[in-house]
C-alpha positions in Angstrom: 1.1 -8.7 -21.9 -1.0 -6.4 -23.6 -3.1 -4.0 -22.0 -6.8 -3.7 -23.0 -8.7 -0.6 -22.6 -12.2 -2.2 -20.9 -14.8 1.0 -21.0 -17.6 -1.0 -19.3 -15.0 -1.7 -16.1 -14.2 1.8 -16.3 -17.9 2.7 -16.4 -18.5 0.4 -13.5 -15.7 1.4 -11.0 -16.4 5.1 -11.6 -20.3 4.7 -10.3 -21.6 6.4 -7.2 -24.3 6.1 -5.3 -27.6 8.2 -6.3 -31.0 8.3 -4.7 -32.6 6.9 -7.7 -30.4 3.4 -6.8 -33.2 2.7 -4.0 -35.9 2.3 -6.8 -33.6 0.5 -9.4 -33.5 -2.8 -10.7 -30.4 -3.8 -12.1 -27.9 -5.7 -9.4 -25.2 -3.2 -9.4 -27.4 0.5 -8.1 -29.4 -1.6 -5.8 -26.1 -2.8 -4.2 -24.9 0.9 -3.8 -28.3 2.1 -2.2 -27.9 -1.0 0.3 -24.4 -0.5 1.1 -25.4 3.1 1.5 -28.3 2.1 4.2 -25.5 0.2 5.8 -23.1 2.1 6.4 -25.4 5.3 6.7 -27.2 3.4 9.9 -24.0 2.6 11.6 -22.7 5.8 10.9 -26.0 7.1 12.9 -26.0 4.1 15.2 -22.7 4.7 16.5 -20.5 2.5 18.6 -20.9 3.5 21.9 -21.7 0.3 23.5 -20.5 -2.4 21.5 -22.1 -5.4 21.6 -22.1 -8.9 19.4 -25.1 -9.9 18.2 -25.2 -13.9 18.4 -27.4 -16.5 16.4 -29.9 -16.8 19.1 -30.4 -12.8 18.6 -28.9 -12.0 22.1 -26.6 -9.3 22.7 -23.1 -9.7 24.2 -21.2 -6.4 25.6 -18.1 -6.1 24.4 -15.6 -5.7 27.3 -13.4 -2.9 27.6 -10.2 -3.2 28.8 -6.8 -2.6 27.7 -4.7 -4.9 25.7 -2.4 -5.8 29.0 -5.3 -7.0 31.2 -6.1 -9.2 29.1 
């Protein structure tokens, strides 16, 4: 099989988020700057507490306890 050099996957794969992605239109910076929110706000958030967020909005607490009382 032979290989193909593909400079627009290269150009692609090799993008970073920048702050300028918040106000950008095209698909692929306004996916970084949300995937950047994300994990920027649970980065912040922490994990603490876990809890499970259901579809009726109510929280359930995770339970902590070891893998042999279970």
């Amino acid at each position: 099989m032979k290989k193909t050099n593909n400079s627009h996957s290269s150009q692609l794969a090799g993008k970073t988020y920048e702050v300028e992605d918040y106000k950008a239109s095209n698909t692929l910076s306004s996916g970084l700057a949300t995937t950047h929110e994300q994990a920027s706000d649970a980065y912040m958030e922490g994990e603490v507490n876990a809890v499970i967020d259901n579809v009726e909005g109510e929280d359930i607490q995770v339970k902590r306890e070891g893998y042999k009382n279970q």
